[in-house]
C-alpha positions as CSV (number, residue, x, y, z in Angstrom):
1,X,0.0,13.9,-36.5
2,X,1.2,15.4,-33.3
3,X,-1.2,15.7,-30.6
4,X,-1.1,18.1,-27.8
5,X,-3.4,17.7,-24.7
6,X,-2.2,20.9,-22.9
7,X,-0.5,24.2,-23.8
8,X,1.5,26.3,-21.3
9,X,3.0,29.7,-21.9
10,X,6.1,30.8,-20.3
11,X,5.7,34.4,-19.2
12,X,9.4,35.1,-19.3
13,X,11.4,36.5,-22.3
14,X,13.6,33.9,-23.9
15,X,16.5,34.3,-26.1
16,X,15.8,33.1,-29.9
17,X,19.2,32.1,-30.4
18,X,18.6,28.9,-28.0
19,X,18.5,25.3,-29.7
20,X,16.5,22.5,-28.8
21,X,18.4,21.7,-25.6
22,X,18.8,24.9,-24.2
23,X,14.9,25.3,-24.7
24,X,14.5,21.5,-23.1
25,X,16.4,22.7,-19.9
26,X,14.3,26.3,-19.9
27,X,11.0,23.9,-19.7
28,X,12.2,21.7,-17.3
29,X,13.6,24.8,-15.0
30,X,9.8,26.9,-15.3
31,X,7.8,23.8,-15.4
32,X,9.4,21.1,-13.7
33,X,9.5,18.9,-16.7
34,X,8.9,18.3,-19.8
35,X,5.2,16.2,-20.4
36,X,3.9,13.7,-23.6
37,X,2.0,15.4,-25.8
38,X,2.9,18.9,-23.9
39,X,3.5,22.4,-26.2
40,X,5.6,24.9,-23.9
41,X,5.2,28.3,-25.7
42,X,8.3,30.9,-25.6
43,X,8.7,34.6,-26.6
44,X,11.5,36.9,-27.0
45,X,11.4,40.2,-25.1
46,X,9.6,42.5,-28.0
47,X,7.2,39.7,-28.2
48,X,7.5,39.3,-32.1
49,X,9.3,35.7,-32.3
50,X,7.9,32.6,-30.8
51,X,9.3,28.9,-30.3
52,X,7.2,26.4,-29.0
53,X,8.5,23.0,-28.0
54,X,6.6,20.2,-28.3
55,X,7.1,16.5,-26.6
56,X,5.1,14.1,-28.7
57,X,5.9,10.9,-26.5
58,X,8.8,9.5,-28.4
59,X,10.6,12.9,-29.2
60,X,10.5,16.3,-29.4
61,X,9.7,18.9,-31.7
62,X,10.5,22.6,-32.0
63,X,8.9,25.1,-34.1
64,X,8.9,28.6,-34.6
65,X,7.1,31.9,-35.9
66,X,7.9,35.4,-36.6
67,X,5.1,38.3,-36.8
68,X,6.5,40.5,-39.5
69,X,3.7,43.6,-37.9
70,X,2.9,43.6,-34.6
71,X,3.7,41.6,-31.7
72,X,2.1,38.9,-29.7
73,X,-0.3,39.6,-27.0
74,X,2.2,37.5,-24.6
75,X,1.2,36.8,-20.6
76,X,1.8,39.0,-17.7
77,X,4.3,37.8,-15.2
78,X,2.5,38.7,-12.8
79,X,0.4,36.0,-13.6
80,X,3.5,33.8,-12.7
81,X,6.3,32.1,-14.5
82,X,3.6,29.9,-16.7
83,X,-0.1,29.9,-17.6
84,X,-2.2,27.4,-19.3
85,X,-3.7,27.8,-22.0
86,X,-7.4,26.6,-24.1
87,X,-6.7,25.4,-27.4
88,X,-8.9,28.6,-28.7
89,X,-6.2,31.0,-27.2
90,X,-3.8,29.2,-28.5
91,X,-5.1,30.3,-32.0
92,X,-5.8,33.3,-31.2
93,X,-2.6,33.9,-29.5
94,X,-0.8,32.3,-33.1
95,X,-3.1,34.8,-35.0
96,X,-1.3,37.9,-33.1
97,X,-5.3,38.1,-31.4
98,X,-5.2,39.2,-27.5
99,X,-5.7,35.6,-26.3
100,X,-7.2,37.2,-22.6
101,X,-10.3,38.2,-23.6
102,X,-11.5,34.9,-25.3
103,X,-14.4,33.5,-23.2
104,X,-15.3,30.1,-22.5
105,X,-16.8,29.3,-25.8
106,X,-14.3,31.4,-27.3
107,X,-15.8,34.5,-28.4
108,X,-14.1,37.7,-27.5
109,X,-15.9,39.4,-25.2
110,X,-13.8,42.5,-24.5
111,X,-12.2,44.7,-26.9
């Protein structure tokens, strides 16, 4: 099982077409490096595709996901290049849910 202490989401369109390496030097240019048991969470510029690369301590692993409606509610650069996220915004941000507005015990509290 992989686990995954911390979630960070890069507020900067990425390009799909990048591999494993490409995506390895993207984390290590907006975060500094690449962490154990990290996820580092990427979006293309319509906000429909997502990879998320994932450093379990001995390797790393790198996933993707496509909404077929939709798009993802992604992060505001404004909020800066990268912002953490709870592991209940991570579902809803998966989900295609607006991840902002879940609370501390993670109930949406704004519509």
């Amino acid at each position: 099982m992989i686990q995954v202490e911390q979630i960070w989401l890069a507020t900067e369109p990425l390009d799909m077409r990048a591999g494993p390496d490409k995506l390895l030097a993207r984390v290590v240019d907006v975060f500094g490096s690449a962490r154990p048991h990290c996820a580092y969470l990427f979006a293309n510029r319509r906000a429909t595709r997502m990879k998320v690369l994932i450093h379990d301590g001995l390797g790393l692993w790198l996933c993707a996901r496509r909404l077929h409606r939709g798009k993802f509610h992604w992060g505001e650069t404004w909020r800066g290049q990268q912002v953490q996220l709870t592991s209940e915004q991570w579902h809803a941000l998966i989900q295609g849910l607006p991840w902002q507005r879940i609370g501390v015990e993670g109930i949406i509290s704004i519509l």
